[in-house]
N, C-alpha and C positions, 0 to 999 in steps of 0.2 A: 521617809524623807530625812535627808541631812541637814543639820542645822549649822550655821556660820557666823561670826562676827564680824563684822570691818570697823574697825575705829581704833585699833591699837597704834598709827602711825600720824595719829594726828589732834589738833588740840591739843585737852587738856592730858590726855594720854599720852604725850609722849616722855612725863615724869620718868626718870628710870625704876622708881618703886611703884608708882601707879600703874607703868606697863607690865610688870613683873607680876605685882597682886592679881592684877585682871585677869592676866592670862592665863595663870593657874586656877583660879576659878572658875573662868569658862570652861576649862580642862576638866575638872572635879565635875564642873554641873552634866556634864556629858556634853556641849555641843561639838563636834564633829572637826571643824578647821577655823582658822583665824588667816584671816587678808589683812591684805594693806594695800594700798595703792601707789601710782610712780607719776607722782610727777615736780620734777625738779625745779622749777625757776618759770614761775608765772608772771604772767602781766598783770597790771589793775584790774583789766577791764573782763578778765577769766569768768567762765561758770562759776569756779571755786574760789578763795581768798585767797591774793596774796599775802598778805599778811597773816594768814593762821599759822601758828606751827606745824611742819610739819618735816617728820622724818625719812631719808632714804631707803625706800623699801627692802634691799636687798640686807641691808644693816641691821633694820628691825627684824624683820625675819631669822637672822642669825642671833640677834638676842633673844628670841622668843625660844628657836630652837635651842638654846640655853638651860632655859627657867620652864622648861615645860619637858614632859615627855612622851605622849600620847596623841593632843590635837596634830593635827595636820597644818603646812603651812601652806596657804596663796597667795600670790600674788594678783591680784587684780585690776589691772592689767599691764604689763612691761610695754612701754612706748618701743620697741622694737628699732626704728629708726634712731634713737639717741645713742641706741649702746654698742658699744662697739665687741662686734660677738665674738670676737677671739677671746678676749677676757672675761667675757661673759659664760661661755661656756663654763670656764673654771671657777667662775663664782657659783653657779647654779649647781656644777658638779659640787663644788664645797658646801655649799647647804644642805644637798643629798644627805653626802655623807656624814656632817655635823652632827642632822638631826634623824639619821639611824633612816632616812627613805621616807620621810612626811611630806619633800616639795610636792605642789602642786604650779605648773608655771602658767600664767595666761601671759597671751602675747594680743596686742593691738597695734594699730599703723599710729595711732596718736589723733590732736584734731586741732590746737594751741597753735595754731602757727607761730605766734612768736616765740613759745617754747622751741619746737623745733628749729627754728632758726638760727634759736643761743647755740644750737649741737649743726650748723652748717647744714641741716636737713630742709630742702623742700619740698613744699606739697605736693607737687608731680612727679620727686622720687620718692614719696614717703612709704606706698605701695611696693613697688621693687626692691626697695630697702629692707621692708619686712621678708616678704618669702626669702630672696639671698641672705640676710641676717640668722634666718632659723635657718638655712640650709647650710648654714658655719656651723652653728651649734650643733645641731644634730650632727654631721660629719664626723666633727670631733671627739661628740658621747660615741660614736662608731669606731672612734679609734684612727679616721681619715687621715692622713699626712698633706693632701694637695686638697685646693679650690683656689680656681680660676675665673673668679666673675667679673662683674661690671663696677662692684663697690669694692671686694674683698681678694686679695690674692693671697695666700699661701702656701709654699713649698717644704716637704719635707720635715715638716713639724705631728708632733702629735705630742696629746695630753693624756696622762694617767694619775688616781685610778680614773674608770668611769663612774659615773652613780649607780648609787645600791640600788635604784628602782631600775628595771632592765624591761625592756632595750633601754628605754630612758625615762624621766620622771613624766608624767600625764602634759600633754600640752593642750590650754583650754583656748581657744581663739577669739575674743571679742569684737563685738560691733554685730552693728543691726543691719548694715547696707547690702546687696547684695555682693560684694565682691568679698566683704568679712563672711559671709555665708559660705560661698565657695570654699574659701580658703579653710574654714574649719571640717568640711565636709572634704576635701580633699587631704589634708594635712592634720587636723586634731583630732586629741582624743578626747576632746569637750568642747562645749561654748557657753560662754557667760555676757548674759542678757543685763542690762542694766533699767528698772523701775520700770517691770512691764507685769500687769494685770495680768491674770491665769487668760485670759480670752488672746492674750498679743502674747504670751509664754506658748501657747496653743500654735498659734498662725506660723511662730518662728521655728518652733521643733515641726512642722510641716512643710515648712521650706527647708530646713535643715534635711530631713530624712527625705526628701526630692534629689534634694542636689548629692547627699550622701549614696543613694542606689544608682545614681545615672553616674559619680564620678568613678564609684568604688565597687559597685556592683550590688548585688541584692543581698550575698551574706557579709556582706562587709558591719560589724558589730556596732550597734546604735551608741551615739555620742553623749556624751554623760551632759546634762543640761544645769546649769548653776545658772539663777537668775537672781537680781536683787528685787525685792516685789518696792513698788513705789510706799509704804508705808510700814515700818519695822515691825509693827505691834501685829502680829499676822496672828489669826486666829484658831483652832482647828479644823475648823470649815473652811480658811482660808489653805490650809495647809491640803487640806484635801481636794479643793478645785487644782493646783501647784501640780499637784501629784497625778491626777487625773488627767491632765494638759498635758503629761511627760515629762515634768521637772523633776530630777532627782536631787539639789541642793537650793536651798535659800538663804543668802546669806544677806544679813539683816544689819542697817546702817543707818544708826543713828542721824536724828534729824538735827542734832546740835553735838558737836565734837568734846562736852563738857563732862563732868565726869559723872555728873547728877544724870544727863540727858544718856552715856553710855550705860549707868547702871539699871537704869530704869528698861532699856531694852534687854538686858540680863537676865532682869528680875523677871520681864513679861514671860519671856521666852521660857523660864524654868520652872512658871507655875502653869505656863498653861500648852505648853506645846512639848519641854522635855519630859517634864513628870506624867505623860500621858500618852508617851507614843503616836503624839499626832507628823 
């Protein structure tokens, strides 16, 4: 099992010496990767706080890949519909490169309408916008000069270098609906589950690898499965149902964005799950 952090792009974490310390120490204690999440300009009324801090995923990440050398970076998960993929490719290709081949990308259709909004995106294109969107980017880590779609046109361009992970860095596909399942079973090289129990981590890596053999065929290579378990403090019997289900990464997300609530899933993590191989 892989073990993850999410909390460096938010609260009280986004100190520039509090994100630096942390992430070097998650680094040392051995977990595996550090996320962060995207999302830019919320409403009151959000899941999340408008009002908490919070930093630009793609930013943090190139600062992490700074101050660190080893963990892995994710993204969890790029609203896809906001970003406008011509520059996006070269941002993701620059992080590649930055951080010596540690990106991990997830991409999602998003779910904020009024986020998407502030970026001209509707919820009836926000689907279409996705698949065309990574079908820019990828083109382009291919070296592609033309695309001619319904959102995106370009002629005669192309971007160099590519990123050091080849073909291109891991693309992990989020959401739990069916049409997010296709899409990663057709197109990614993972998916990330957000606060689901070993028994629904279970259900979803079985619809996953359904729709993965009927899209791609039977040896088409099983999808790397990162889920966040609905409570940080995972056990190693929690870790071993994860594992048993088909989850290959857990990445663990503090219940309070504060610095006391981050370390404390640190600390869980490194006495009872990395110093033991759970």
């Amino acid at each position: 099992m892989k073990y993850a952090l999410y909390a460096l792009h938010r609260g009280a974490n986004v100190q520039p010496d509090r994100l630096a310390g942390t992430a070097r120490r998650v680094e040392d204690l051995g977990f595996e990767s550090l996320w962060v999440g995207d999302h830019i300009a919320l409403p009151d009324d959000a899941p999340d706080s408008s009002t908490e801090p919070r930093l630009e995923a793609l930013t943090v990440l190139t600062y992490l890949a700074a101050v660190t050398e080893r963990v892995r970076l994710g993204v969890g998960v790029l609203v896809l519909p906001q970003r406008q993929p011509v520059l996006l490719a070269k941002q993701l290709t620059s992080l590649d490169v930055l951080s010596g081949g540690r990106l991990v990308v997830g991409i999602g259709v998003g779910y904020v309408e009024a986020e998407l909004a502030a970026f001209g995106v509707g919820r009836a294109d926000r689907a279409a916008m996705t698949d065309e969107h990574l079908d820019v980017v990828l083109g382009l880590w291919r070296h592609d000069r033309d695309h001619d779609g319904r959102f995106v046109s370009l002629h005669g361009v192309v971007q160099h270098p590519g990123p050091v992970q080849r073909p291109h860095p891991p693309i992990v596909v989020g959401g739990h609906v069916r049409a997010a399942i296709e899409r990663a079973a057709r197109v990614g090289d993972g998916w990330f589950g957000w606060e689901l129990t070993p028994d629904q981590a279970g259900e979803a890596v079985a619809r996953l690898d359904e729709a993965r053999r009927r899209l791609r065929g039977a040896d088409a290579p099983r999808l790397e499965i990162t889920i966040t378990p609905p409570d940080p403090f995972v056990t190693p019997d929690d870790a071993r149902r994860y594992a048993e289900a088909g989850v290959d990464r857990l990445v663990l997300v503090p219940g309070e964005m504060t610095a006391a609530g981050t370390d404390a899933v640190i600390d869980h993590a490194a006495a009872h799950l990395l110093r033991h191989g759970a």
